[in-house]
Phi, psi and omega in degrees: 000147180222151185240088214245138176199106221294151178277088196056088148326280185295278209292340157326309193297340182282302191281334147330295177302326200229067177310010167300304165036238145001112155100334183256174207263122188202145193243140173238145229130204184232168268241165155275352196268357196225037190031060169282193204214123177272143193272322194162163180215181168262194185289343190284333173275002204267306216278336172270010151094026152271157173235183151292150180084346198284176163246150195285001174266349151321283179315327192270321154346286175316295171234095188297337193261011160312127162262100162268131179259161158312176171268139172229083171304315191299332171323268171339294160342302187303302192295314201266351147290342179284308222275333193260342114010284191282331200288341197262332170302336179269306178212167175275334174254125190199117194250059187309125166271329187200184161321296238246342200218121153190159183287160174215137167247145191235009179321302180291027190241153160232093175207132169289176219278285162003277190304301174293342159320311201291303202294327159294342181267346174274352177254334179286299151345296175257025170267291186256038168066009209240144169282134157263170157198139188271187172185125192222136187208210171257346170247151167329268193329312176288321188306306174302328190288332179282334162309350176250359160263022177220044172263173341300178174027069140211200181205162204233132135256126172270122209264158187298319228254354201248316202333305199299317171291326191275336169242035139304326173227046180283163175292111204286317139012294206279018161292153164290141167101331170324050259252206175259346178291320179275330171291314167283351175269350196256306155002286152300340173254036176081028195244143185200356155218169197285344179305317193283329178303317161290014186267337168295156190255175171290273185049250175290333190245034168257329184310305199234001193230320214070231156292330202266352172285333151318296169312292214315307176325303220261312169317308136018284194271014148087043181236107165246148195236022179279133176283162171286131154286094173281347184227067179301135195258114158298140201244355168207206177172143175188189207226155170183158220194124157253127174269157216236313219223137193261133186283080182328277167248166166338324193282309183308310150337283197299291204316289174319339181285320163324329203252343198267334191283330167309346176261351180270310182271006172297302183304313164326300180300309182291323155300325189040077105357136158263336181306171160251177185257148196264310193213137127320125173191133159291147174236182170214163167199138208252208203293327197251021159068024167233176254200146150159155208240159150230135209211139174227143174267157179080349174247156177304163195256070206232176182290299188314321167325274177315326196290308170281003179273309176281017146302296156356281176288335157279359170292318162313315181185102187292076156257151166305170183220152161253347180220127148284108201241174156209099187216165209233125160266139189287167169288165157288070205298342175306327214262347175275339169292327182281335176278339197275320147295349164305309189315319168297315184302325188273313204260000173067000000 
């Protein structure tokens, strides 16, 4: 298994573009003057304590001479098909996490898994100029975790004969599934590496964990049984708008909603779905940054439809808003074959 993951991907890509660059702390995102958000940074700006997710007027704090770029998603976009290109020369199976990372089982090459990583991160190097860096194991889990220890630009293996020694004093943090909620309960019971996590029995972490304390048992000891997902099915699509100035009243909604469902069906159009769409929902998110949606099955896929949904919600709760969504759930396609074979069956 490989685990491939490009380095600040979007601001590579920038500094790529704009050799002025180079050498400087640069961001990508959305303005500070427009309560943005940063998308990803580089190492350089990573040294004054920005992150990704941050608001960029945090960052600029931090660092006043942050270079911010815009977002150019078609860009981005572009780069992550050359890249997924070469990835197809090896194998079929590729379990794209986002643009910049995804798993590849190479199981089936007889070659080692090592070697072909390398060779993959030097044809993405001279294709688009950009650094990767891998991680390679027998699993999801080890592979991602190895992809992050030798960045930027290198790669880690983790060996059948190292598992035992290497997650021992792994971070209980770097599991899969591991949130900041489960990280502080694994804490409060004195557990802060997999080691100490394996002195636990199923039991106790089915006890404080549920089901998911049980995977815990086994991820501990580096054992993930997930396969690669070569295909993912999308289950939504949706749209959404931050506002410099807070949305007051309804009107103020409805009007901004015209404009956010024209950029939803633009996309919608550029998707070609075969699916139909099932439910509908506005999301909202309000001055103190807390969040909430309404979603209905049975209505059209009209402005008024959404419009009456933010009705809905304002009633629920007349607050400013700072952020605006508008989004459509796909049908299930397993569950549209079973009906499609009910159908044939009944009518023969």
């Amino acid at each position: 298994m490989i685990h491939i993951d490009m380095d600040c991907f979007y601001a590579a890509i920038e500094v790529r573009d704009h050799p002025q660059l180079r050498n400087e702390p640069v961001a990508v995102g959305g303005r500070s003057s427009r309560r943005g958000v940063l998308t990803t940074c580089n190492y350089k700006a990573r040294e004054f304590g920005i992150r990704s997710a941050m608001p960029t007027f945090q960052a600029m704090q931090r660092c006043p001479h942050l270079i911010v770029m815009p977002v150019r998603s078609e860009v981005y976009q572009k780069e992550s098909r050359r890249i997924r290109a070469i990835f197809a020369d090896y194998t079929d199976l590729i379990e794209p996490l986002s643009l910049d990372e995804a798993y590849l089982d190479v199981s089936h090459i007889d070659r080692p898994a090592a070697e072909i990583a390398k060779e993959i991160r030097a044809r993405i190097k001279k294709t688009t100029g950009l650094n990767a860096s891998a991680g390679i194991a027998a699993n999801k889990m080890l592979a991602k975790i190895a992809s992050d220890w030798k960045k930027p630009n290198g790669q880690y293996e983790v060996r059948d004969d190292q598992v035992s020694e290497f997650m021992e004093d792994l971070p209980v943090s770097k599991i899969w599934g591991v949130g900041k909620k489960a990280t502080k309960r694994l804490y409060s019971m004195g557990i802060e590496t997999c080691g100490q996590l394996q002195l636990r029995d199923r039991p106790e972490l089915q006890r404080h964990f549920g089901k998911f304390g049980l995977e815990l048992y086994n991820l501990a000891r580096g054992l993930d049984d997930r396969e690669v997902v070569s295909h993912r099915i999308r289950k939504s699509m949706s749209c959404e708008r931050t506002y410099a100035q807070d949305l007051d009243s309804l009107d103020e909604r409805q009007q901004h909603a015209a404009e956010i469902f024209q950029e939803l069906s633009s996309d919608l159009a550029r998707f070609k779905s075969d699916r139909p769409i099932v439910k509908i929902f506005v999301k909202c998110k309000y001055s103190d940054f807390t969040r909430s949606s309404i979603e209905r099955s049975g209505l059209p896929f009209e402005l008024s439809s959404f419009q009456d949904l933010l009705a809905e919600s304002y009633q629920r709760r007349a607050e400013p808003i700072r952020l605006l969504g508008l989004g459509v759930r796909f049908a299930d396609p397993q569950r549209q074959a079973s009906t499609a074979e009910q159908l044939q069956f009944d009518w023969g």
